[in-house]
C-alpha positions in Angstrom: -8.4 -21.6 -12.0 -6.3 -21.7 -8.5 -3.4 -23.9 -8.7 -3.1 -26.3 -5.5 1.2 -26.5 -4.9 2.8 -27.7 -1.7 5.8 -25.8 -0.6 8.8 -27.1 1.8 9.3 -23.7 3.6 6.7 -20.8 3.7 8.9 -18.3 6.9 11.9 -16.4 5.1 14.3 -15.0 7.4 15.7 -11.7 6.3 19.4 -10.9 6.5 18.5 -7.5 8.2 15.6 -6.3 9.5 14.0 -3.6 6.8 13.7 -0.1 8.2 10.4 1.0 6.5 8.1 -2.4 7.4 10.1 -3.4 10.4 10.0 -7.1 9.5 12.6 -9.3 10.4 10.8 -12.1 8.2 8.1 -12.6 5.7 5.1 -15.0 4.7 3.0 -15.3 1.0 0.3 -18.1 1.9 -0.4 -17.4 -2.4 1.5 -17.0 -5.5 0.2 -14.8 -8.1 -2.9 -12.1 -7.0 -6.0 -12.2 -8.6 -5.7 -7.8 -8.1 -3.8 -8.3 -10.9 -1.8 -4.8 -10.5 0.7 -3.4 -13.2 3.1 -2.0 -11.2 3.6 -5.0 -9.4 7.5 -5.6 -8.8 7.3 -9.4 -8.7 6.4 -9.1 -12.5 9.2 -10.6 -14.4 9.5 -13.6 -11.9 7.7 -17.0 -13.5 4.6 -15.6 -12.0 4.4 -12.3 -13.6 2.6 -12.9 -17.1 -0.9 -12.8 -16.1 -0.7 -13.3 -12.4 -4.8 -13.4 -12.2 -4.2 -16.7 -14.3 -1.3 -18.4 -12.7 -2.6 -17.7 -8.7 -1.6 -20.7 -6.8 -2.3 -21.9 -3.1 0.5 -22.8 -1.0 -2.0 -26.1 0.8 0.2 -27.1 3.1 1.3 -23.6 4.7 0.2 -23.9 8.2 2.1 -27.5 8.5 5.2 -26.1 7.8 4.7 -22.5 9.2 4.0 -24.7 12.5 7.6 -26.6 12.9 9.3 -23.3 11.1 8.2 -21.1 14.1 8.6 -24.1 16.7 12.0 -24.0 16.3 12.0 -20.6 15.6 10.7 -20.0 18.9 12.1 -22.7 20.6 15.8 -20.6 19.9 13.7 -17.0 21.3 14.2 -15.8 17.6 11.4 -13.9 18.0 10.9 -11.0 15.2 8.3 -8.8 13.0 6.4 -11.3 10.5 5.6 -9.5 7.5 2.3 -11.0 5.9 1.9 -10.3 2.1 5.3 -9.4 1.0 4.8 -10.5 -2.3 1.0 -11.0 -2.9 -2.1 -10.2 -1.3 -3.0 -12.4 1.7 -6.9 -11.7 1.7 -7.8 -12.3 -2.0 -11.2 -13.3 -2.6 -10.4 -16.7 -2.4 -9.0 -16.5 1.3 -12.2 -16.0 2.1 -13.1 -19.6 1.1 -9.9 -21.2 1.5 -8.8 -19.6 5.2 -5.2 -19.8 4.6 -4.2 -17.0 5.9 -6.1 -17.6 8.7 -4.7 -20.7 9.7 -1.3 -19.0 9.2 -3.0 -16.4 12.1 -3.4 -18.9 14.7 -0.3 -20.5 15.0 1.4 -16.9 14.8 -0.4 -16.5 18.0 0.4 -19.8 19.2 4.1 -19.1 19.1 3.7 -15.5 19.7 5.5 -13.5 17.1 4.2 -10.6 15.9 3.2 -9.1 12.4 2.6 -6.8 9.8 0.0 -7.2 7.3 0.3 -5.4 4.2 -3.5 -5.5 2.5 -5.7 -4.1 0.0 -8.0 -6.2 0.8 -11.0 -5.4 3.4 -11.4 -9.0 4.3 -8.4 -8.2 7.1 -11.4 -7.1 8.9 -12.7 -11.0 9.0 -9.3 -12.1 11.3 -9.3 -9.1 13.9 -10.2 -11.1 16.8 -6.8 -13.0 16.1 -5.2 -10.2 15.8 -6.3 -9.1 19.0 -4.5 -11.2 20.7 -1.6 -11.3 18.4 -1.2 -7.1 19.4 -1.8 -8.4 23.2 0.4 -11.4 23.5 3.5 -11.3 20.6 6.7 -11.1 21.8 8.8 -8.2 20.5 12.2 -8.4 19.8 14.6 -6.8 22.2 15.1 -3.3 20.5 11.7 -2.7 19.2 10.1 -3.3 22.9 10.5 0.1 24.2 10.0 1.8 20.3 6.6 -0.4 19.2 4.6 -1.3 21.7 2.4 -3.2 20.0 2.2 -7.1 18.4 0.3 -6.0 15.6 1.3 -3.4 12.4 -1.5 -3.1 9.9 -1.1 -0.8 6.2 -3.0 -0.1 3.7 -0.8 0.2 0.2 -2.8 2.8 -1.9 -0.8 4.1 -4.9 -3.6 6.9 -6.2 -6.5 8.1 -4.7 -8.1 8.9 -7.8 -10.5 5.6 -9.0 -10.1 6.1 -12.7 -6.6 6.0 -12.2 -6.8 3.4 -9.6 -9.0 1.4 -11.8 -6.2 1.2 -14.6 -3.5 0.4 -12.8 -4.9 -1.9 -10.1 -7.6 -3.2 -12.1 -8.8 -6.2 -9.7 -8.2 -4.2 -6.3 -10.8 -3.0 -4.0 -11.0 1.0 -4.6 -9.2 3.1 -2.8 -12.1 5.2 -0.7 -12.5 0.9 0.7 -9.1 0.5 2.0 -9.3 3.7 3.7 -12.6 3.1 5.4 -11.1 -0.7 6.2 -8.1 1.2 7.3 -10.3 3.2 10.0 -12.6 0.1 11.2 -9.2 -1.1 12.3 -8.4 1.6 14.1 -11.2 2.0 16.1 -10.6 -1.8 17.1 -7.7 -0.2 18.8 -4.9 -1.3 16.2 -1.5 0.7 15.1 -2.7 1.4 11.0 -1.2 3.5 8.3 -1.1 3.8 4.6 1.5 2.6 2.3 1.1 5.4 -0.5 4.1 2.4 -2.7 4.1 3.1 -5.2 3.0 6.5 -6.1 3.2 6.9 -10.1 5.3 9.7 -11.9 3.7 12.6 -13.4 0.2 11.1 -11.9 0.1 10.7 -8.2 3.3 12.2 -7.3 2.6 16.1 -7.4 3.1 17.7 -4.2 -0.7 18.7 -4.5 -1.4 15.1 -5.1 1.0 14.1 -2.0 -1.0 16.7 -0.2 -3.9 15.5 -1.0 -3.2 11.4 -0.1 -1.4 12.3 3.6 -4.5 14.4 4.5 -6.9 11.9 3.6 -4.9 9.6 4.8 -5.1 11.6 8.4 -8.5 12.5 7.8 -9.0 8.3 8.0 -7.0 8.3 11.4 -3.8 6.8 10.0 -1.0 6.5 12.2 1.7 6.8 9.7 2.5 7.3 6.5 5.2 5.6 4.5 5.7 7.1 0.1 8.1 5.1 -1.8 8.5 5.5 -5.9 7.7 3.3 -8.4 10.0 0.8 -9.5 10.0 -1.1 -13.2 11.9 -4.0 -14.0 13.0 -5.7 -17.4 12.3 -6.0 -21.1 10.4 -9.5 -21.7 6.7 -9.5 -22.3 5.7 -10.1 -18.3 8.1 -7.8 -17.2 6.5 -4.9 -14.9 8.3 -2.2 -17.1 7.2 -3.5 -20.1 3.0 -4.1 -19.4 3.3 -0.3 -17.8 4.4 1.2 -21.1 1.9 -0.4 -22.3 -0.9 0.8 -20.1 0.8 4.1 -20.3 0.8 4.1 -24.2 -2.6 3.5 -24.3 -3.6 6.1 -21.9 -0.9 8.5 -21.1 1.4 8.4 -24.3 2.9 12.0 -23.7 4.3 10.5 -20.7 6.4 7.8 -22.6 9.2 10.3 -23.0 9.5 11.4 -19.6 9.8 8.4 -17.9 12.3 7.3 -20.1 14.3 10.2 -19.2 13.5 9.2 -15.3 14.3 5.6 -15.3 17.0 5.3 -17.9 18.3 2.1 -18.1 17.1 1.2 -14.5 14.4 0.4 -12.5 14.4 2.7 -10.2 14.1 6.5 -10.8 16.6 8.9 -10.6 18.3 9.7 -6.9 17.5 12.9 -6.9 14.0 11.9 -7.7 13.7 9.7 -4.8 15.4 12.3 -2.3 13.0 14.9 -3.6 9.9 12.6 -3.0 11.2 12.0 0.2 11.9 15.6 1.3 8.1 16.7 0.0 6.4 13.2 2.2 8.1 14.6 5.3 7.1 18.1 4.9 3.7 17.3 3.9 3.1 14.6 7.3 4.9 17.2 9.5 2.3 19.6 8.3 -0.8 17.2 9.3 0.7 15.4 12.3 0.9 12.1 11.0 4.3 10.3 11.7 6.7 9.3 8.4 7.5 5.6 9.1 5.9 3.9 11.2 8.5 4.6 14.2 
């Protein structure tokens, strides 16, 4: 059952722009997500123990993204709006309920522009008003000359492998869709790359399997690439580290031990994990031509 909640601010400003998504703010017309994945970081918030059940739909979105961007615009603070920062924007029931949509349309009204952040192959559906969104947003000053372009649109994919896929992103469209959404867009003409975040220790984050991902991921006509690690927070029951022990008790249980000895006490994995992972992503997209980062 979709919870119906009205909200008093839906735009959140960012202190500093993020260097990997470029967005200067961020909209989630939902809370929870019906793709229901494990790794999910906002597990451990009041919407992480079952987020399938506790999906809600922020009704009143588009009447306060409307005066938040009036006056947003009114001041020229024009800057990157990241869509799906938190939760998926096209979950089945944005094809009913058009939030996200609505949201859309008074982006291009006040012409800012966006990135969307989907699994979801309903993106597709809203292309003509993200058309003009590419066309007619305003960039910010110091991204004019770098971007180009009003409209951003990745694909997150954390395995290409559907078994695996299927286990740890149990309600998500399978990966071989989001590629093939991924190239529709961009033979409508728009800037699209995959989000391989987060790629999953001692299962999708073998330089064979990184190999494997960034070609496809080229082979799909992806402008970028972007490969972050996994992150796991907390100890309650609806904490994201604790349901992926879980999962990988179930399935993997020899890897218990060694992610223990990667996370530690925190939830991220080790630095020299993360520089390594880095060091392998660039190699690997120099090798295919695809650009790491999106500029």
């Amino acid at each position: 059952m979709v919870k119906k909640i009205e909200v008093k601010s839906i735009l959140n400003k960012h202190k500093k722009r993020d260097d990997w998504f470029l967005d200067d703010y961020s909209i989630n017309p939902y809370e929870g997500c019906s793709f229901n994945c494990i790794y999910c970081y906002i597990r451990g918030s009041k919407y992480g123990e079952n987020m399938q059940k506790t999906l809600s739909v922020k009704i009143n979105a588009s009447e306060i993204l409307e005066k938040q961007l009036k006056r947003r615009a009114s001041k020229k603070e024009y800057g990157i709006i990241l869509i799906s920062s938190s939760t998926e924007a096209y979950l089945p029931i944005e094809k009913e309920l058009r939030i996200t949509r609505r949201l859309l349309e008074i982006i291009l009204k006040y012409r800012f522009p966006v990135h969307i952040i989907t699994k979801s192959k309903l993106v597709l559906r809203d292309l003509d008003i993200l058309e003009e969104i590419d066309k007619n947003a305003i960039l910010p000053e110091d991204l004019k000359d770098k971007l180009k372009r009003g409209v951003i649109i990745s694909f997150s994919i954390s395995t290409l492998d559907e078994k695996l896929a299927k286990i740890f992103e149990p309600g998500a469209p399978k990966p071989k869709e989001r590629l093939e959404t991924m190239k529709r867009c961009k033979e409508k003409g728009f800037l699209v790359g995959v989000d391989f975040i987060p790629v999953l220790p001692y299962l999708s984050d073998s330089e064979d399997k990184l190999d494997e991902m960034i070609k496809t991921a080229k082979d799909y006509e992806a402008d970028f690439v972007l490969v972050g690690a996994l992150t796991l927070f907390g100890k309650n029951p609806a904490d994201c580290k604790t349901l992926y022990y879980k999962v990988l008790e179930k399935y993997y249980p020899d890897l218990i031990s060694k992610y223990k000895s990667l996370f530690r006490i925190f939830s991220m994995p080790s630095k020299q994990y993360q520089n390594e992972l880095e060091e392998k992503a660039i190699k690997i997209c120099k090798k295919y031509r695809v650009k790491y980062k999106i500029i």
